[in-house]
C-alpha positions as CSV (number, residue, x, y, z in Angstrom):
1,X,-4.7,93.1,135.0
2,X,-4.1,90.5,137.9
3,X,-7.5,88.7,137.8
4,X,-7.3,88.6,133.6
5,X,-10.1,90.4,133.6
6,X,-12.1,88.1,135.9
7,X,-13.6,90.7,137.9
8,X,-14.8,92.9,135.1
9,X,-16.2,90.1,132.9
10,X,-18.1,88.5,135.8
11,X,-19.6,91.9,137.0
12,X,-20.7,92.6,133.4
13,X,-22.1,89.1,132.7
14,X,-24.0,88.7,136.3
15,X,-24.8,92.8,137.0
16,X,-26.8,92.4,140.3
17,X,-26.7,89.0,140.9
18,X,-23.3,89.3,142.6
19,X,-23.2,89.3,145.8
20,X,-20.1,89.4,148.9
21,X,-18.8,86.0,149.2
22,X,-18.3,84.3,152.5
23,X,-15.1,84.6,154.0
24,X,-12.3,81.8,151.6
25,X,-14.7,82.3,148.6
26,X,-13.9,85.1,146.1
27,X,-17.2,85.5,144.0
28,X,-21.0,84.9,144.5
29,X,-24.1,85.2,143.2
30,X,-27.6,85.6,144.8
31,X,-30.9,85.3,143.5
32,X,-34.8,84.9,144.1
33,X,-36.5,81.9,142.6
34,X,-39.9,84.0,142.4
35,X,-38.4,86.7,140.9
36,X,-35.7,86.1,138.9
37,X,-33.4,89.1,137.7
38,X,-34.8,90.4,134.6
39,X,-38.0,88.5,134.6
40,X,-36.5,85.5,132.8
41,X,-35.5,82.3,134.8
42,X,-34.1,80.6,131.4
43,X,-31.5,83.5,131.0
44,X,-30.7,83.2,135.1
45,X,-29.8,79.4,134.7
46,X,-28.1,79.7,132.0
47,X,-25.7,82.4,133.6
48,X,-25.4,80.2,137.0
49,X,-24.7,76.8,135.5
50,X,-22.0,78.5,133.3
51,X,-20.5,80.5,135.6
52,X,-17.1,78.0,135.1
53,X,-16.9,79.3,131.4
54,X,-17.4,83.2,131.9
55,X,-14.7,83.2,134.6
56,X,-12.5,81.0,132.2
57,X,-13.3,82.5,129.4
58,X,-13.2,86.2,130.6
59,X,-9.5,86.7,129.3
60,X,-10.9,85.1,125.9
61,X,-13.7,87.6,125.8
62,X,-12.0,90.6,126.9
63,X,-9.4,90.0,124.1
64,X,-11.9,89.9,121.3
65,X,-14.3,92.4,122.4
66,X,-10.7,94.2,121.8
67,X,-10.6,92.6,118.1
68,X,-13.9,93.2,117.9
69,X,-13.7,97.3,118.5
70,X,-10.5,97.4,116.7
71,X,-8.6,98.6,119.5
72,X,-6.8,94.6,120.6
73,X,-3.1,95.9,120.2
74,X,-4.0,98.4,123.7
75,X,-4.0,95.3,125.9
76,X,-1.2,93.3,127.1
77,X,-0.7,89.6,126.6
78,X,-2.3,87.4,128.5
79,X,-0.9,84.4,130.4
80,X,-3.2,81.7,132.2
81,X,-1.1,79.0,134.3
82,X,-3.5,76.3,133.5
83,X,-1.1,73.7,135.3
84,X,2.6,73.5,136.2
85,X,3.9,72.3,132.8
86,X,0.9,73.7,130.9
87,X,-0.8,77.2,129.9
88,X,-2.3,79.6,127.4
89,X,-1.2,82.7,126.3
90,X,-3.7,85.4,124.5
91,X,-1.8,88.1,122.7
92,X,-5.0,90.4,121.1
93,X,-4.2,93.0,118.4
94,X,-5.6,95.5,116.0
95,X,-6.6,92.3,113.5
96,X,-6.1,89.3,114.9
97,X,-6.3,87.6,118.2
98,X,-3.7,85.0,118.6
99,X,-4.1,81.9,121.2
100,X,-0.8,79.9,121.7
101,X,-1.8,76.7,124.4
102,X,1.0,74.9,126.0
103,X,-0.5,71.3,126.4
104,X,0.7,68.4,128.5
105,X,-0.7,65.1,130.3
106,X,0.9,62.8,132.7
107,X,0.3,60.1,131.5
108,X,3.0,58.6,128.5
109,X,0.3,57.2,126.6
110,X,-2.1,60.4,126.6
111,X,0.7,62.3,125.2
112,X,1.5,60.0,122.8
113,X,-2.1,60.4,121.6
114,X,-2.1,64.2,122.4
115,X,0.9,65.1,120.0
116,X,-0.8,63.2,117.0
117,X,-3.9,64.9,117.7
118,X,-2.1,68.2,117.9
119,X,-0.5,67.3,114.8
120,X,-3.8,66.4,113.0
121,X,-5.3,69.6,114.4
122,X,-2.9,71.9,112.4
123,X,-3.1,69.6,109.4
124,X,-6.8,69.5,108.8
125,X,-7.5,73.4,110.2
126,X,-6.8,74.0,106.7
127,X,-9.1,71.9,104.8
128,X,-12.2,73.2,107.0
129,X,-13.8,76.5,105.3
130,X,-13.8,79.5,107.8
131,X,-12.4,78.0,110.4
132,X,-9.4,79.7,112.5
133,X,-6.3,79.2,110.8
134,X,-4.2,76.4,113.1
135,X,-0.5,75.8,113.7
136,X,1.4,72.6,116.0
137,X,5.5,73.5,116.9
138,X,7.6,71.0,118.7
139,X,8.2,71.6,122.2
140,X,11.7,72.9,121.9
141,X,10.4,74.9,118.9
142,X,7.9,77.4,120.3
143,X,5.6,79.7,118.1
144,X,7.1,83.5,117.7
145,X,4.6,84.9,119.7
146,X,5.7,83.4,123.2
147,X,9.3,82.9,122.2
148,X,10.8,85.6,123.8
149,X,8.9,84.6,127.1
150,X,10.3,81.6,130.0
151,X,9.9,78.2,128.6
152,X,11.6,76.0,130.9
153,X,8.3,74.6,132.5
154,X,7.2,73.8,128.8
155,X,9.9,72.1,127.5
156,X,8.9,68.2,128.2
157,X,5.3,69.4,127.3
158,X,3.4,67.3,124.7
159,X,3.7,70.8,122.3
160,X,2.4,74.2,121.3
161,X,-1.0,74.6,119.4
162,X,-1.6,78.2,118.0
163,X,-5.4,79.7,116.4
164,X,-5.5,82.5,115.2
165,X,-8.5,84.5,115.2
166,X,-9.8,86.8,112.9
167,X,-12.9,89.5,113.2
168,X,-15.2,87.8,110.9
169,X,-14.8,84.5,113.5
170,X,-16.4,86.7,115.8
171,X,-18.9,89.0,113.8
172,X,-21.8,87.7,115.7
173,X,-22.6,87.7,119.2
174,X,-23.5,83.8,118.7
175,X,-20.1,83.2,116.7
176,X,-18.4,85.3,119.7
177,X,-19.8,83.2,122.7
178,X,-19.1,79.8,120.4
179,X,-15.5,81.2,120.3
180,X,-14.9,82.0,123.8
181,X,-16.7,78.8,125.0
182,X,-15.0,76.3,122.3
183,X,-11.5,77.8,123.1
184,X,-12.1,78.3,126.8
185,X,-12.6,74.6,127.4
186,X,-10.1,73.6,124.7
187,X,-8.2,71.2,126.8
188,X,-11.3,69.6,128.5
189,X,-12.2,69.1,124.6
190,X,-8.5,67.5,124.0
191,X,-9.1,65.2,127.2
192,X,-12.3,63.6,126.5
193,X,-11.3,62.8,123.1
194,X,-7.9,61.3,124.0
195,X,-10.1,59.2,126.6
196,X,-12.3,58.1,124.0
197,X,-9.4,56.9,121.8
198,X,-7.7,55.0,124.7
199,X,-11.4,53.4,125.3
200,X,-11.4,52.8,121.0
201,X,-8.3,51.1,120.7
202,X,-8.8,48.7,123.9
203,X,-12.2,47.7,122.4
204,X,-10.6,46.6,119.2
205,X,-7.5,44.9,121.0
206,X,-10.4,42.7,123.5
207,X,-12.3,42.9,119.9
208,X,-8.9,40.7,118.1
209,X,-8.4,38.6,120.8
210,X,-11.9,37.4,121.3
211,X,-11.0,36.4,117.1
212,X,-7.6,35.0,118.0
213,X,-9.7,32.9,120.5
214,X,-12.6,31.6,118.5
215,X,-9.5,30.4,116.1
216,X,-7.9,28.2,118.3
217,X,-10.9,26.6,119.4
218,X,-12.1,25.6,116.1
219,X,-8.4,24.4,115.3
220,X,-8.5,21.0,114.4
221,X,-6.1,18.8,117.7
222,X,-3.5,16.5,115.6
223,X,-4.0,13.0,117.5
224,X,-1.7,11.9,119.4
225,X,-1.6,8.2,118.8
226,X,1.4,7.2,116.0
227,X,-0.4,7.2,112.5
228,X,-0.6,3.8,110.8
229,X,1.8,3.5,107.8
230,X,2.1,0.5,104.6
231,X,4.9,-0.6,103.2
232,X,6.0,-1.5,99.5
233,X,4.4,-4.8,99.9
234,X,1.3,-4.0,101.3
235,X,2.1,-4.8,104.9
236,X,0.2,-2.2,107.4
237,X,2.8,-1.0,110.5
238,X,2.4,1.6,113.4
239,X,5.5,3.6,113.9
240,X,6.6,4.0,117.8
241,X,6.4,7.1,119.2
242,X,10.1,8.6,120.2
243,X,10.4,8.1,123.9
């Protein structure tokens, strides 16, 4: 499908709130304040003001509706170009929806902090009860399930995350919107937390030096005039200072 799904999802999720969009714009919806579609104005802003994550998220939902009804392996694998060195892939099946994401930042110091994070990811996926099992590969080590596919744009990426989701991680219609919304906006989540690290560590560097600097100015100055010495009789002398 050429839109992943896009069209579908949307039509399903907004029904006769769509409307044609203006020429330049490919999706609209229309509504009236005083009578809000279905009678309920809470369920009308909470479909407008997250429009962003049903379009997102539409290949993430049409994928485990798949998982959900058993019949996943029918649809093809999914590729969203998130950015030029960057994307996700969705490969759904019978049993298991897998989600590879190829992640990468411009920045040298946000990938630094990305790969550890990636790393830490994997590492502590496993500790957490329930939660989707979670794998990190090197960049010039992709997972299985995109191997086959191009990888030159992905090669200097930061590397490849892979969850793994299972039916019971989507029993529930809440558990299946937390899904799609939590991987959806993955790499938002990734972002803001490698922002708040960078914003961490430069507290506690200003955090040192203000230390370093309350230090030196209780240091004690040596004096610089010659200190007064005695000799073996008793005698008292100042020593010139070296010119």
């Amino acid at each position: 499908n050429a839109d992943l799904y896009g069209q579908e999802v949307m039509a399903s999720v907004y029904g006769e709130m769509t409307a044609e969009p203006e020429q330049g714009y490919d999706f609209a919806v229309s509504f009236d304040l005083d009578n809000p579609p279905g009678g309920d104005p809470e369920d009308v802003l909470a479909k407008v003001s997250n429009l962003r994550r049903y379009l997102l998220g539409a290949p993430f939902t049409k994928a485990f509706t798949g998982l959900k009804e058993g019949n996943g392996s029918g649809l093809p694998l999914m590729t969203i170009d998130w950015r030029p060195s960057e994307a996700i892939w969705i490969k759904p099946a019978d049993q298991r929806c897998t989600v590879v994401y190829a992640v990468n930042f411009p920045e040298e110091t946000d990938r630094a902090i990305a790969r550890v994070m990636l790393q830490q990811f994997a590492k502590e996926s496993s500790k957490i009860n329930g939660a989707p099992p979670c794998s990190y590969s090197e960049a010039d080590k992709p997972p299985m399930e995109v191997r086959d596919l191009p990888m030159e744009p992905y090669e200097q990426c930061c590397g490849f995350l892979t969850f793994v989701v299972f039916p019971a991680h989507i029993s529930s219609d809440e558990k299946f919107d937390k899904a799609v919304a939590l991987l959806s906006g993955f790499r938002n989540y990734l972002h803001y937390h490698i922002k708040a690290s960078k914003t961490y560590l430069h507290m506690r560097m200003r955090k040192k030096v203000q230390t370093w600097l309350q230090v030196l100015n209780r240091a004690v100055h040596e004096q610089d005039t010659p200190a007064e010495k005695k000799t073996s009789s008793g005698k008292t002398f100042k020593r010139a200072a070296a010119s």
